[in-house]
N, C-alpha and C positions, 0 to 999 in steps of 0.2 A: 713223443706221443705218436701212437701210430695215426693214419690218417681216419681210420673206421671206427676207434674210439672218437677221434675229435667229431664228425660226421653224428655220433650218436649223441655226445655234449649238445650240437647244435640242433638235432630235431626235440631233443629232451627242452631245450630251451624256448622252444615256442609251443610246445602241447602240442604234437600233432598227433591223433585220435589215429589208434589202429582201425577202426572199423572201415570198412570196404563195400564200398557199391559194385555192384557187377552189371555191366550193358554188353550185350550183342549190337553190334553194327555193320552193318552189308552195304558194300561199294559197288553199282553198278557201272560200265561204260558211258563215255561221254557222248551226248546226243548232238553235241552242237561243238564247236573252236571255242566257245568263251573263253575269257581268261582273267584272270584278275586284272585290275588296274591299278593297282598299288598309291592310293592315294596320298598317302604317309610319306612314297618315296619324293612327291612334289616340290615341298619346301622341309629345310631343317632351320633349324632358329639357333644363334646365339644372342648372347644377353643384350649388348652394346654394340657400336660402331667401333669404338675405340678400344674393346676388347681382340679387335681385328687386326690391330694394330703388333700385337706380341704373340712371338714365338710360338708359345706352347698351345695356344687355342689352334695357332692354322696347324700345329701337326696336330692335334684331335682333328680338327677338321679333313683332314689330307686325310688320317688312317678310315674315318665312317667313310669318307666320300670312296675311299678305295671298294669296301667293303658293299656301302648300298647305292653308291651313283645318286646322287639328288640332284634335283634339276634346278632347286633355289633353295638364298638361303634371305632370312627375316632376322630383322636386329633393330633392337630402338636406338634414337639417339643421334640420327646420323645429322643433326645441326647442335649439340650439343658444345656448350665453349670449350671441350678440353679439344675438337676436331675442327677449333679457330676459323670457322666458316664464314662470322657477320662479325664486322666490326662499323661502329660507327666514327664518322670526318669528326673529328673533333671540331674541324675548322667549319666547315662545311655543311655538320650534320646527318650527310647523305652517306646509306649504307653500302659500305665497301666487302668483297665477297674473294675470299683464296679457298682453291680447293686439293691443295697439296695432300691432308692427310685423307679426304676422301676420295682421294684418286689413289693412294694405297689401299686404301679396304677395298675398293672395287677390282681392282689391279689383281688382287691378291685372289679373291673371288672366281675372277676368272680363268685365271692359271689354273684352279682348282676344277676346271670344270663345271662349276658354278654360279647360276645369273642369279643378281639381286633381286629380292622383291622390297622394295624400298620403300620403308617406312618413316610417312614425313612428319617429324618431332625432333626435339619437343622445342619451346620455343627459344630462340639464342636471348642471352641478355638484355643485348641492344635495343630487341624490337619488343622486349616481355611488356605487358601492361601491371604485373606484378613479382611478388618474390617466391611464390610457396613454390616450393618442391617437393618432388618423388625422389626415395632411393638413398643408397650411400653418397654414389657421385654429382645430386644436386640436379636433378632433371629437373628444369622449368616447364612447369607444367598450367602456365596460366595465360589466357589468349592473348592473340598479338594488339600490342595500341593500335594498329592498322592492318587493318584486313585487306587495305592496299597495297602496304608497303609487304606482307607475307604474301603476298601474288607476286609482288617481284620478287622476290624471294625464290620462291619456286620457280616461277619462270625463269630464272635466269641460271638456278641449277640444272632443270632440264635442257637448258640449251647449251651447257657445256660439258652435261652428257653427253647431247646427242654431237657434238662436235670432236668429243674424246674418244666415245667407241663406235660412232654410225648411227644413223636413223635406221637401220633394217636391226641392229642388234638391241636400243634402245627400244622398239617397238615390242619385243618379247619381253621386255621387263614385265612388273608393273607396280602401278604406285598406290599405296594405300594411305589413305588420310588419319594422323593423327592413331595414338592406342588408347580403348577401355574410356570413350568418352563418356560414358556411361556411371561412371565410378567415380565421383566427387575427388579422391586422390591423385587420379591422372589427368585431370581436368578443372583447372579452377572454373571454367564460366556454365553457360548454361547448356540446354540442347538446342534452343534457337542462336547461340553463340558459336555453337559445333557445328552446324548446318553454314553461318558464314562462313565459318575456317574452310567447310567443305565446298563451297563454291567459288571462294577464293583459289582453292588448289586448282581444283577438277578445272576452271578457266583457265587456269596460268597454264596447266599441262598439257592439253587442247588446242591454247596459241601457237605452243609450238609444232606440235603435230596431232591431227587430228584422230590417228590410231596405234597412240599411246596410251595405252590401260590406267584407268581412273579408280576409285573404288574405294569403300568402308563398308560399318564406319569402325571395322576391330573394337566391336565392343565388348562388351564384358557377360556371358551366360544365355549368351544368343539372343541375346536386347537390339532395339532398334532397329532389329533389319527390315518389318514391312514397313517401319518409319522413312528411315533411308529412300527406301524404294516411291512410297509416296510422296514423299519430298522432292525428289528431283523428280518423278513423272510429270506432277504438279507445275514446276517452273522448271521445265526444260533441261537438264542440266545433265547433265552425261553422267552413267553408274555404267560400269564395266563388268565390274562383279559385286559381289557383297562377302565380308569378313567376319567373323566372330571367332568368340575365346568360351573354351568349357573344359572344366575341370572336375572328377570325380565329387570332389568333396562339396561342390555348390550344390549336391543334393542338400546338406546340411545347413549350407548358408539359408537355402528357400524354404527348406523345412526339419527346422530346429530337432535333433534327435529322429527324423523320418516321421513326424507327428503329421497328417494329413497329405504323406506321399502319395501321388499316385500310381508310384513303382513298385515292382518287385526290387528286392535286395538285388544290386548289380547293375538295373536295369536302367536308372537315369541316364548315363553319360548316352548311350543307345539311342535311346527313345529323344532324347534331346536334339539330339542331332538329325533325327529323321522327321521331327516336327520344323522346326527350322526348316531343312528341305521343303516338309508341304508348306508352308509359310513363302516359300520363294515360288514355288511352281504355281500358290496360287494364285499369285501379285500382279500385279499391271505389267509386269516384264519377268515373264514364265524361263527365260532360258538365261538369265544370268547364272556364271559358272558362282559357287558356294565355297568360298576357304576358310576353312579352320585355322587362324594362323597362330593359335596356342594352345596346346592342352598337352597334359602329362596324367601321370598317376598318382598324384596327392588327392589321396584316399582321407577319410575321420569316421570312427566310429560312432560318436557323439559330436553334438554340436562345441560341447567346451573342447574337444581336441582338434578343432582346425585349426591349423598352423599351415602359413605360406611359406615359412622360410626354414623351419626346421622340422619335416613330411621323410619320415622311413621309408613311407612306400614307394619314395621315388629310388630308394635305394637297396629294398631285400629283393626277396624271391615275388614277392606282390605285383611286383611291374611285369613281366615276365608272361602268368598268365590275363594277366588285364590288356596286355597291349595286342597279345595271338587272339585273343576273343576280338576287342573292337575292334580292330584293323581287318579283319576278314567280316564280322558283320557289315562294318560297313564300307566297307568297299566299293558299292557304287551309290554312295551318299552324297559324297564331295566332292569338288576338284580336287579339294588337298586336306589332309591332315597334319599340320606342322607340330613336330615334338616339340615341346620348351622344355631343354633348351641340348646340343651334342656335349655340353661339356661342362666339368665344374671348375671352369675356368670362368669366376661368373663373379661381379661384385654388385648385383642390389644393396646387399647385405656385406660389402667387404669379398674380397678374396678369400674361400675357405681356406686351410689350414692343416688341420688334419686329413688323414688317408679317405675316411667319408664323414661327412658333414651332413646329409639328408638334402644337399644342394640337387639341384634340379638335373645335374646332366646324365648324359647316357655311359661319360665316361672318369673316371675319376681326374685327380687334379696331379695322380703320379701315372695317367696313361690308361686304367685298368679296367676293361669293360665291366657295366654292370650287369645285371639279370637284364634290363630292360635292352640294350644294347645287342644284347643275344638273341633276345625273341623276335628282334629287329633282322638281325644276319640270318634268322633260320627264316623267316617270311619272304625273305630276297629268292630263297631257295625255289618259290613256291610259280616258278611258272610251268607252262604249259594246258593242256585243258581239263575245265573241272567236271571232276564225276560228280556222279548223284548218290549222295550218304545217307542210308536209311536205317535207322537204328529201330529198333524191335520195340523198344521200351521207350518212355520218355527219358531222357538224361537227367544225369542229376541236376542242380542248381550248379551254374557258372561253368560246367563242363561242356567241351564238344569234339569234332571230328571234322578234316579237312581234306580232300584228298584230291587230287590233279595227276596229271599222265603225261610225258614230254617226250614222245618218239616210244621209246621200250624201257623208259624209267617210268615209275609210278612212286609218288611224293606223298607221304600220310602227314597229317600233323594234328594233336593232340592237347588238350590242356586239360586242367583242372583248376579253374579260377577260386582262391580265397578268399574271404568275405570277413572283415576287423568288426564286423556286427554280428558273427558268429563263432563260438568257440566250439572246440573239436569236433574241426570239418573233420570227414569220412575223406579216405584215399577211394580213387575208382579203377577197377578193374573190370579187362574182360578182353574180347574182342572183336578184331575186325576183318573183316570175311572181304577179299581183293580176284577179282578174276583175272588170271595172270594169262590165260593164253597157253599156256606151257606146261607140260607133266614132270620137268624137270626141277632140281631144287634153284632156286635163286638166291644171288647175292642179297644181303639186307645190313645195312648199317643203322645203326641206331642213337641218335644223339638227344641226351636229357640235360635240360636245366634244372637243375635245383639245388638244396643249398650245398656249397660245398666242392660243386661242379655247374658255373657257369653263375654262378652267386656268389662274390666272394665276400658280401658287406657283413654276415653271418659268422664266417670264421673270424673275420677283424675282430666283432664282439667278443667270441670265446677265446680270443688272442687277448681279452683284457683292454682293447680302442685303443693300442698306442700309439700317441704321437707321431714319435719320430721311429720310421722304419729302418732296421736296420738290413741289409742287402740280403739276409735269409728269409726276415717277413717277408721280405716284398717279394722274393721265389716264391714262396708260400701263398701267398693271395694272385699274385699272378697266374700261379696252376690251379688255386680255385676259383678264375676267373672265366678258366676254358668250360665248356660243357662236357659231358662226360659223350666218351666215344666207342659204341660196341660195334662189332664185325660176328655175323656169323652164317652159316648158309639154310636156309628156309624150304623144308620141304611143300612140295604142293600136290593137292589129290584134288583129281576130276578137274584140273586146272583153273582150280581157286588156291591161292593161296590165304593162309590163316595167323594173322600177328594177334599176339597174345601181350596185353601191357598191364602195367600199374604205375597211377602217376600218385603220390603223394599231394594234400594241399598245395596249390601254387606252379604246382612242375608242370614242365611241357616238353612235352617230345617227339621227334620227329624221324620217320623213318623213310628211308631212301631204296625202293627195290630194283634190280637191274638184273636181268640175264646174264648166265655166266658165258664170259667173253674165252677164245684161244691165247694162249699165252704170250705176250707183246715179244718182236723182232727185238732180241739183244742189242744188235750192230748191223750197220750196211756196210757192214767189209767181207769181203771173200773167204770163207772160211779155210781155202789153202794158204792163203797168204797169210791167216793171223796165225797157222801155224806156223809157219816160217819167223812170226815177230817172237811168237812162245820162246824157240828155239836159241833165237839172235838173243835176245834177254836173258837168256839162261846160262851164256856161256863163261867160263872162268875168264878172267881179267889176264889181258896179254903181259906178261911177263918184261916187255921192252916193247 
């Protein structure tokens, strides 16, 4: 099957509307250094502590961290009984504490480049007041009998931190209280129960050092934070930062089917995130930093299709332009945006199985980037200073324009976001008007996600989802894992130059311009002398 029929099986298979929007857009110079602050690049998330533990997640991890540099990563679990942390004296009673396997996940962490943001859950056996659990692997998720005896607890973790890798290295951590206290399933007790847990931590971690980062309370759809914040104003208690979790699809949790939204289509995860902000800037303590320490691209078009654990979006071409849109809108929203999760090396749900699953990571569970993965490596791309993008027209819905300057390159970047609440979106064309400086033509490469190229969970479908790959599928989705790569040279008049695009639903594209350069130095050898080796090399073979 050639690859251009297969290419057209798979846009035929999601309905994608020939019709075409057309925008004019004009880039001027940059007025100021700004530059992006890449919030996203902060923290990355895997699922578990003990997932930290094997092989194939630290190389997912090793290949992203090569690729975007992240400065933390966030994982539940890390008291969990499989990471044998508490045990209790049978004789005695009294809680006995080894941290052999958590001094491998940390170990491993750092080799990588990588500081913890340490997430303290969920409760060990020993000290649980009950049984319920989260999850495939049994996360005890119900308060501690002693909210004494889980201050020792922490305390005593922190202080073999801080003995393992330094108090100057342990001070850039930081520690966030407990996940999604908010949500009856991660949390058997109450909110006035979560508020002890948190002042039990935030104590214990303070004992040891007084600027070691504290913080929650990671809840669930931007809950609790001017709670949090009044709570500890209220009794003294140290907040470092504040945490939450937001996901596309909780527009549909809050309003069933978009029934009394007050968004536009697209527009919650956005607007969510910068209400929150005003929510913190307007609080008794205006400059705590704001982490997002979960969210991804589990999209529902309807209320009856939210699914946590089995979400497409986390795996077509939909992630792709959802993540180039919010990761540049909000850019100076947060400290961090943390993707959940690099990898589908992930077991809530069990270890996936198959090549894709609709598992939450950026990378498959045989290695293979997805869309979302991609729109992540092409945003790495995006530094130097931002020009100012002025389109002519309004844009369509969920589409935009990005453009930055670093020395004599000038960086475009393009989306066209999808919308599962709308059928046959329009492709958008047109162009974008770039002052180059120069009457001459310029270098231009051009890199697009979409299905097929830099998508590959599209072809798996029209490959029939099978199982077990055999080592020509897996060539196969591996080259439709890459984005697609054009080279060609760009003329320019009155020293503007003029890119002409079209993106399809969902694609994104990015173009890269450079001045053409003189033709690189071959060799620093002497060019009599390589004559001379020409010569020596060439001669017939001495006979004796």
């Amino acid at each position: 099957m050639k690859q251009s029929f297969l290419i057209a099986l798979l846009f035929t298979s999601i309905s994608v509307s020939a019709q075409v929007q057309q925008s004019t857009i004009k880039v001027q110079p940059a007025t100021s250094s700004k530059q992006l602050t890449m919030p996203w690049r902060n923290i990355i998330a895997v699922g578990r502590a003990n997932n930290l533990l094997r092989a194939d997640i630290l190389e997912h991890l090793a290949y992203a961290q090569k690729v975007m540099g992240y400065r933390y990563c966030r994982f539940h679990a890390i008291f969990d009984d499989e990471m044998k942390v508490v045990q209790r004296n049978p004789e005695t009673g009294k809680l006995v504490f080894q941290w052999h396997e958590v001094d491998q996940v940390y170990d491993a962490l750092l080799k990588l480049g990588i500081k913890p943001f340490v997430e303290l859950n969920p409760m060990p056996k020993a000290m649980a007041s009950g049984t319920q659990t989260m999850f495939n692997y049994g996360m005890n998720v119900t308060p501690p009998k002693s909210n004494q005896e889980w201050g020792y607890l922490i305390e005593t973790f922190t202080r073999h931190l801080v003995e393992r890798y330094g108090i100057d290295e342990v001070r850039t951590w930081y520690f966030e209280v407990w996940n999604e206290p908010n949500l009856s399933g991660f949390w058997g007790g109450t909110q006035a129960d979560y508020w002890e847990l948190y002042k039990a931590s935030a104590l214990a971690v303070k004992k040891v050092d007084a600027q070691i980062r504290i913080g929650g309370p990671a809840s669930s759809k931007g809950n609790w934070v001017k709670e949090i914040i009044t709570y500890t104003t209220q009794n003294n208690l140290p907040l470092d930062f504040v945490s939450t979790h937001l996901y596309p699809q909780d527009e549909q949790v809050q309003y069933p089917d978009r029934v009394g939204s007050p968004y536009r289509i697209g527009d919650f995860f956005s607007a969510t995130v910068r209400e929150v902000e005003d929510v913190v800037r307007k609080s008794e303590k205006p400059n705590l930093e704001i982490h997002w320490t979960e969210w991804n691209t589990q999209t529902a078009a309807t209320a009856k299709q939210i699914t946590w654990g089995d979400n497409i979006y986390v795996d077509n071409l939909y992630a792709a332009s959802f993540i180039a849109r919010n990761c540049l809108e909000l850019d100076n929203a947060a400290k961090s945006l943390a993707y959940w999760v690099v990898s589908d090396i992930f077991d809530e749900g069990g270890i996936p199985h198959s090549p894709f699953s609709s598992t939450y990571g950026l990378i498959s569970i045989h290695g293979l980037p997805k869309a979302s993965f991609n729109a992540f490596k092409i945003l790495r791309k995006l530094t130097g200073d931002i020009m100012t993008v002025t389109p002519k027209e309004a844009l369509p819905l969920g589409a935009g324009c990005f453009v930055v300057k670093e020395q004599s390159v000038t960086k475009v970047l393009l989306w066209n976001q999808n919308f599962p609440e709308i059928k046959d979106q329009k492709s958008w064309s047109g162009s974008v008007q770039i002052p180059s400086g120069l009457d001459s033509a310029l270098n231009i490469i051009q890199t697009t996600i979409g299905i097929g190229h830099g998508s590959p969970w599209e072809t798996w479908q029209v490959m029939g989802r099978p199982q077990n790959l055999s080592p020509t599928q897996y060539d196969l989705l591996k080259a439709h894992a890459e984005p697609a790569y054009l080279f060609s040279k760009l003329s320019t008049k009155k020293q503007t130059a003029t890119i002409n695009f079209t993106l399809k639903p969902g694609e994104v594209q990015y173009f890269e311009l450079t001045p053409p350069t003189e033709t690189s130095i071959k060799r620093n050898v002497d060019p009599e002398e390589l004559k001379r080796w020409e010569l020596l090399q060439g001669e017939k073979s001495k006979s004796k």
